[in-house]
C-alpha positions in Angstrom: 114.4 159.8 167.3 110.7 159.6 167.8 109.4 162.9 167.5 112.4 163.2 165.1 110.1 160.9 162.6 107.1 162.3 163.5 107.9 166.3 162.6 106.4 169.0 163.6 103.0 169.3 164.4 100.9 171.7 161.6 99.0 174.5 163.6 95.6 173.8 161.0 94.7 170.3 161.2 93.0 168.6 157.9 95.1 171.5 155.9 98.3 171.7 154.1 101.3 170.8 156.4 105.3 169.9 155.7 104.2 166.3 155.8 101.5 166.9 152.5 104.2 165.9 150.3 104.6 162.6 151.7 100.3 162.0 151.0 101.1 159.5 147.6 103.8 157.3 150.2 100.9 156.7 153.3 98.3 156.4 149.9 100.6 153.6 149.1 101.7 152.4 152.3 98.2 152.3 153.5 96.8 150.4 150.0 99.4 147.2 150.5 97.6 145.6 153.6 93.9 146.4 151.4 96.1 144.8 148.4 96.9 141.8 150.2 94.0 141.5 151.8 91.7 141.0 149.3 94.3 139.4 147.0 94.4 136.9 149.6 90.6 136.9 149.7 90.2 135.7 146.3 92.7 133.4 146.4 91.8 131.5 149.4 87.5 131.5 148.3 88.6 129.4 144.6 91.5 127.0 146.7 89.0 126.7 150.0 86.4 125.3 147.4 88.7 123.0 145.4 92.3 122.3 146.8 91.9 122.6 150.4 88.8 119.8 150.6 90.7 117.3 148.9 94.3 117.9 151.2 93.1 118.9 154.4 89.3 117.8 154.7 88.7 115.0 152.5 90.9 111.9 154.3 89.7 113.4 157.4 85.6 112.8 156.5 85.5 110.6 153.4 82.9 113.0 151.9 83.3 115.0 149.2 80.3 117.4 150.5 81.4 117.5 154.0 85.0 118.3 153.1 83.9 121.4 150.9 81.4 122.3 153.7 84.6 122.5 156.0 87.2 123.6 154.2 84.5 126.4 153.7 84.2 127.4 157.4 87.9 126.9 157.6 87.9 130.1 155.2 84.8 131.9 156.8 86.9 132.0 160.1 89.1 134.9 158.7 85.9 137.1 158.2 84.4 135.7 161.3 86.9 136.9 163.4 87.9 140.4 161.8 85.7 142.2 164.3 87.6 141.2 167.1 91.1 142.3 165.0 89.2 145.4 164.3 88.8 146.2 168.5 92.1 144.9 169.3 93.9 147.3 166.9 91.1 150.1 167.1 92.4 150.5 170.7 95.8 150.2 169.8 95.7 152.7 167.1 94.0 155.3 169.0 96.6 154.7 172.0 99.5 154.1 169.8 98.9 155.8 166.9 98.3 155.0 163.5 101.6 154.1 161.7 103.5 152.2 164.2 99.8 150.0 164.5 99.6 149.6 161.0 103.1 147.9 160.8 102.0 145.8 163.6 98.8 144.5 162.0 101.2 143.5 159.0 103.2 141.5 160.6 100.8 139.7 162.2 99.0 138.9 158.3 102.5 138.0 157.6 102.3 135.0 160.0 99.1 133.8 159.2 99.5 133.7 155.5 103.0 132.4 155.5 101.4 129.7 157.8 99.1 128.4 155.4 101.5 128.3 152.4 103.7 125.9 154.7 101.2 124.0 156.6 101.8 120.5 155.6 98.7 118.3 153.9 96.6 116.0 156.2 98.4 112.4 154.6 101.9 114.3 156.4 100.8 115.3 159.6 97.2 114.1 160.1 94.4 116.2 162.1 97.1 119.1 163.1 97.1 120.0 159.2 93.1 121.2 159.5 94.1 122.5 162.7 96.4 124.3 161.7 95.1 125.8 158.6 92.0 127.0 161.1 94.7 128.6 162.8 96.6 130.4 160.7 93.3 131.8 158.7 92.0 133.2 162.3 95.8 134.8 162.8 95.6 136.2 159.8 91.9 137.5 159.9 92.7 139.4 163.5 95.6 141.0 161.6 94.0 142.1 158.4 91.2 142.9 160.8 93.1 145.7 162.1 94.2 147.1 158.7 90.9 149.0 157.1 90.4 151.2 159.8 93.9 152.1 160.8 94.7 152.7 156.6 91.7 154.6 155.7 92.7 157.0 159.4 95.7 157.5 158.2 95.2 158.3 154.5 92.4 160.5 155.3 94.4 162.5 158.2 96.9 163.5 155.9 94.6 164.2 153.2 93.6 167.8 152.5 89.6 168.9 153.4 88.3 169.2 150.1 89.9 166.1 148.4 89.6 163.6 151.1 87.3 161.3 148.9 89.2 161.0 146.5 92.7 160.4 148.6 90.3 157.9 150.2 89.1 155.9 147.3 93.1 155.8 145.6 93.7 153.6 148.9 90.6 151.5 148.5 91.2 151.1 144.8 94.0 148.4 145.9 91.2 146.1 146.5 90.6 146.0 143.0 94.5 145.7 142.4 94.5 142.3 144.7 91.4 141.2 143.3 92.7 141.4 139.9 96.1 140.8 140.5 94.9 137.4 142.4 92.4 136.4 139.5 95.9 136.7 136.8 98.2 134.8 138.8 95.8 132.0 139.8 94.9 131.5 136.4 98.4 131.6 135.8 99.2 128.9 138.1 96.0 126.6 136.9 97.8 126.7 133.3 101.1 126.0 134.7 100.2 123.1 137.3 98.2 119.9 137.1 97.2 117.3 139.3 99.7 116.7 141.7 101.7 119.1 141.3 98.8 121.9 142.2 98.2 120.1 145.5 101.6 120.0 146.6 103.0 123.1 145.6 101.3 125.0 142.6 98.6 126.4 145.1 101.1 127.6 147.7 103.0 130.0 145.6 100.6 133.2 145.9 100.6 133.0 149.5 104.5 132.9 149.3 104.3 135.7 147.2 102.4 138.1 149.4 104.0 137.4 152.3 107.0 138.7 150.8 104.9 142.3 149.6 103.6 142.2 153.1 107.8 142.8 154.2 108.3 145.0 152.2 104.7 146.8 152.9 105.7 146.3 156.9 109.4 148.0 155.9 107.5 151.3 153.9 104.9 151.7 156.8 107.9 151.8 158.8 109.7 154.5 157.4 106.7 156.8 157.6 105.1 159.4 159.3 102.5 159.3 162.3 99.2 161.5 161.0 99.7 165.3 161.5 96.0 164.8 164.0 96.9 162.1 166.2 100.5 163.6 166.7 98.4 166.5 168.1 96.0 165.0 169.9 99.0 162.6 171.8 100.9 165.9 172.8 97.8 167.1 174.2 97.2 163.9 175.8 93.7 163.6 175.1 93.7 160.1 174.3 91.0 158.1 175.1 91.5 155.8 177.5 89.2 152.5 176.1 88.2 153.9 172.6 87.3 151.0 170.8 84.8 150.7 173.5 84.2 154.2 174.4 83.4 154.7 170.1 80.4 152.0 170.6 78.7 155.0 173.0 75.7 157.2 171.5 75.5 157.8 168.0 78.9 156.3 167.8 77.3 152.1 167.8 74.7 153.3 165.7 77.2 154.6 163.1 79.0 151.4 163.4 75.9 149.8 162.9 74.6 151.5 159.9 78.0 151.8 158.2 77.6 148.0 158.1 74.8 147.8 156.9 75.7 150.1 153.8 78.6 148.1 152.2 77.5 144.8 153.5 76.3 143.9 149.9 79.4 143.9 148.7 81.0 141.3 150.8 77.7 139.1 151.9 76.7 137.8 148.5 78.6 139.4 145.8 81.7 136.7 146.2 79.1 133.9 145.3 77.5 135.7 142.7 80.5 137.0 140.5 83.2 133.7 141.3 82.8 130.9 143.0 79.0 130.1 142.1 79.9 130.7 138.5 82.6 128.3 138.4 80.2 125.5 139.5 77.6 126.5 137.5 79.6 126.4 134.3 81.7 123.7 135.3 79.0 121.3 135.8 78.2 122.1 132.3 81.2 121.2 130.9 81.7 124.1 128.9 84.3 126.1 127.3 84.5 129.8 126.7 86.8 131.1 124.0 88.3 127.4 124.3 89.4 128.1 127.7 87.9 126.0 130.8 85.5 127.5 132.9 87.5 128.2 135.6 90.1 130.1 134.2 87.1 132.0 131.8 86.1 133.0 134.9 89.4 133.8 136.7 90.4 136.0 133.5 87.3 137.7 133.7 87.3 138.7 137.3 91.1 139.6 137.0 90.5 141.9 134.0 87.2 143.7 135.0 88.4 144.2 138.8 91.6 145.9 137.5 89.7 148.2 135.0 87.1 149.3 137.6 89.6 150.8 139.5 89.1 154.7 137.9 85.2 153.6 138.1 86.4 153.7 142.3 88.5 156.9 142.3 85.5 158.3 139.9 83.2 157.8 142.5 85.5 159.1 145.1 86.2 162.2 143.8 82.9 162.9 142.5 81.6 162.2 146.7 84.1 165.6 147.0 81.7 167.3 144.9 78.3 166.2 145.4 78.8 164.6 148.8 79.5 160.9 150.5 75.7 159.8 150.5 74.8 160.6 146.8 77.6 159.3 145.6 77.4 155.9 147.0 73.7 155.9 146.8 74.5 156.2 142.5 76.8 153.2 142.5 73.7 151.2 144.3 71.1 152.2 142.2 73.4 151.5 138.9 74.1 148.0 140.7 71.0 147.1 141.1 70.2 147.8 137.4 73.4 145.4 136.7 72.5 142.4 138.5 69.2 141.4 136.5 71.2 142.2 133.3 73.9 139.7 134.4 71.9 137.0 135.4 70.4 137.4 132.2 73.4 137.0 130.6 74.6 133.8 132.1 71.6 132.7 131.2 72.4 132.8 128.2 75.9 131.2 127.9 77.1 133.5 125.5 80.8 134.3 126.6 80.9 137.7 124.9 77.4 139.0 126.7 79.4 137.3 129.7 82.3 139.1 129.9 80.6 142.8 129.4 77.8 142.4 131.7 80.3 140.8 134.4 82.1 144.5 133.7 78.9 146.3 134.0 78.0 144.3 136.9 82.1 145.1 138.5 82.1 148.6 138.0 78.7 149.4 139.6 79.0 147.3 142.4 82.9 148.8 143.3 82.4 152.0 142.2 80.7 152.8 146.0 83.4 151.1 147.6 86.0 154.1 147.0 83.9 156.2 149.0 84.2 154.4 152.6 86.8 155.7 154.0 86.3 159.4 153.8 83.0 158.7 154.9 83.7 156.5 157.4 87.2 158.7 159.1 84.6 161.6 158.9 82.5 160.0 161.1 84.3 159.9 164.3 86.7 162.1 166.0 90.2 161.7 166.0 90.6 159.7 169.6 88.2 157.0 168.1 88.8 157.1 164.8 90.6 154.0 164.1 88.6 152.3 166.4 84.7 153.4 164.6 85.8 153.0 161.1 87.8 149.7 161.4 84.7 148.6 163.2 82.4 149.5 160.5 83.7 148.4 157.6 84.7 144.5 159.3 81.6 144.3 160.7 80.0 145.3 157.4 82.8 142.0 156.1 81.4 139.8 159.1 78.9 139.3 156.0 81.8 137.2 153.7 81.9 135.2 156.7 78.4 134.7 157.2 78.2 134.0 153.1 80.7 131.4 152.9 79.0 129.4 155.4 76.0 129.1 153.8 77.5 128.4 150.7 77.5 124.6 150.8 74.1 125.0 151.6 73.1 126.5 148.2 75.5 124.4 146.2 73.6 121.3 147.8 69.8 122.7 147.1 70.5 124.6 143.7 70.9 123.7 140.2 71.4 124.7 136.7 70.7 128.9 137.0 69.3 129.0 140.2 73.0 128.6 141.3 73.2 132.4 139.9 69.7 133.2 140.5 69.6 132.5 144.4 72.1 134.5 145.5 71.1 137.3 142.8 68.2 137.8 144.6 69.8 137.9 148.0 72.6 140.5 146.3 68.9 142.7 145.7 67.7 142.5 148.9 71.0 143.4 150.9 71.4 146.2 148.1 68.6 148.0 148.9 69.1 147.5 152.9 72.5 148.8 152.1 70.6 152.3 150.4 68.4 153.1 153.7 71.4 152.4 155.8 73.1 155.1 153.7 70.6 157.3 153.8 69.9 157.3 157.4 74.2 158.0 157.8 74.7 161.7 158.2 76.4 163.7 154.8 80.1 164.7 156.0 81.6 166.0 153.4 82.9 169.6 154.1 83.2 168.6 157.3 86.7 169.2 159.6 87.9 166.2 160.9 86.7 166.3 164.7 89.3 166.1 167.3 87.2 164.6 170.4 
């Protein structure tokens, strides 16, 4: 039945095979986890800052500021731990395989965001409900941990030489889909529920809802294929033995290291800049944009703009097939760091219109680079430890949403008025350009075959 499912293995590697037909299915396939993942993301950064201190934090402390502070962490702890999900399944899915890891990894996110839609509030069950919540976000981080590097593999693996950037960046393009799609239905949900009824149940809906796309995501992976590569490489049995720790060898830790570095921009500072911060900066003064409250201003605008980047991603991608991986990304930089001074700007201003575009601007530029990973990143290692270098790479590089969301209550509590904006634009230019000489010190691989040791 196994090698049944699997097929037969193509004689060309990284070419044309029976299996090329089924490249749009593992696109998808591999996209839901990314989907959920970062629908999940934004979900949990707006509810860690505003319903999660006040159910699970606030009768614990008493204060307001030490209840956001935790509830906070409670939400960094997902990022904090996605390294270690990164080895556990990099080892797996250059044991194992791909596919059958990847439905794995998805059952395990399934758990840990099912568990924090029922875990009960703090007046029902006392200090097991922080607990708890703790829990389940660390469950779920070590799954979706595993997902990135294990997706991208598998995409790129099936994906033919010449167009594996732009294969790439259709599969990374569902982060845009979950950002959007978690912006909507939030605002949604803060039109429909008030007051009570958004602690008790309004905010636990959306978790409810992607637990039930991750079954069906877990059911799809399921009824795929293993990549045509790592079918060859098992039947030659040239599986490394330890390869998330074999990858960290030579110039594989410094790859790690420096893919990192690139992309970690996007995660470190960009949540604060383009979400949360704003909704405390406008909210503190009281305004309304287009009569709508500042929160759902803000939810609309990230839901839109994130869903009409996504072409900006596959763009990028397919133009990284042309001109290479390392020009590409290093264009979506450059044009971002143009975009954030003309943001802040903007906010500055409190005009909604100027807003709303140069929050677009600001979107497009700053995803645009992020289609590009996982071409660049598969085509970095060989097949044995490709799960393992990639995965490692790009949640190392989201270590930095973590570390972000941390320090977050530290500059709610020492910044007002536009340096709420201002502070973390600056930060967003300094890790910008860190993340432009880590790209240029990573090696151009497109053209490349995918290595097989």
């Amino acid at each position: 039945m196994k090698e049944e499912k699997e097929g037969k293995i193509p004689e060309k590697i990284g070419e044309h095979s029976e299996h090329q037909k089924d490249l749009p299915k593992v696109v998808a396939a591999a996209g839901i986890g990314t989907w959920i993942d970062y629908y999940e993301f934004l979900l949990s950064s707006f509810i860690s800052g505003t319903i999660w201190p006040v159910i699970f934090f606030g009768p614990l402390v008493k204060s307001p500021s030490l209840a956001l502070s935790l509830s906070l962490l409670s939400f960094a702890t997902a990022y904090l731990i996605r390294p270690v999900g990164a080895y556990i399944f990099g080892h797996l899915g250059d044991r194992w395989g791909r596919q059958s890891t990847l439905v794995l990894t998805l059952i395990i996110s399934l758990l840990g965001v099912l568990g924090i839609g029922l875990t009960p509030p703090y007046v029902s069950i006392g200090l097991a409900a922080p607990v708890l919540l703790t829990l389940f976000r660390m469950i779920q981080g070590i799954g979706l941990g595993g997902e990135w590097g294990g997706a991208s593999s598998w995409v790129i693996e099936f994906s033919p030489g010449n167009k594996r950037g732009f294969w790439g960046s259709l599969m990374n393009g569902s982060v845009n889909v979950g950002i959007g799609t978690a912006g909507l239905v939030y605002a949604i949900i803060l039109s429909l529920f008030h007051g009570q009824s958004l602690l008790s149940i309004g905010w636990r809906i959306p978790y409810f809802s992607a637990a039930a796309l991750l079954v069906v995501g877990a059911i799809i992976r399921y009824r795929l294929y293993e990549s045509p590569p790592f079918q060859k490489l098992r039947a030659e049995m040239k599986m490394a033995k330890r390869p998330s720790l074999e990858v960290m060898r030579g110039k594989g830790g410094f790859y790690i290291l420096l893919g990192a570095l690139s992309w970690v921009y996007l995660t470190a500072v960009s949540p604060l800049l383009a979400g949360g911060v704003q909704i405390a900066y406008f909210s503190s003064l009281h305004l309304r944009f287009f009569g709508l409250p500042a929160p759902i201003f803000v939810l609309l605008t990230i839901g839109i703009w994130y869903i009409v980047a996504y072409p900006f991603v596959t763009i990028l991608g397919w133009l990284s097939d042309r001109i290479g991986r390392k020009k590409s990304f290093i264009i979506g930089q450059i044009l971002l760091l143009l975009s954030i001074p003309i943001f802040v700007l903007a906010v500055n201003s409190l005009n909604p219109v100027l807003i709303f575009l140069t929050y677009g601007f600001l979107l497009v530029s700053q995803m645009s680079p992020f289609g590009i990973l996982p071409a660049w990143f598969s085509e970095l290692f060989p097949t044995k430890y490709r799960y393992s270098g990639a995965g490692l790479a790009f949640q190392w590089g989201g270590f930095g949403t973590g570390v972000a969301a941390t320090i977050l209550p530290i500059i709610i509590a020492n910044a007002r008025g536009i340096s709420l904006i201002t502070l973390p634009a600056a930060e967003e230019v300094v890790l910008v350009i860190i993340g432009i000489a880590a790209a240029v010190l990573l090696p151009e691989t497109r053209g490349s075959p995918l290595r097989e040791e």
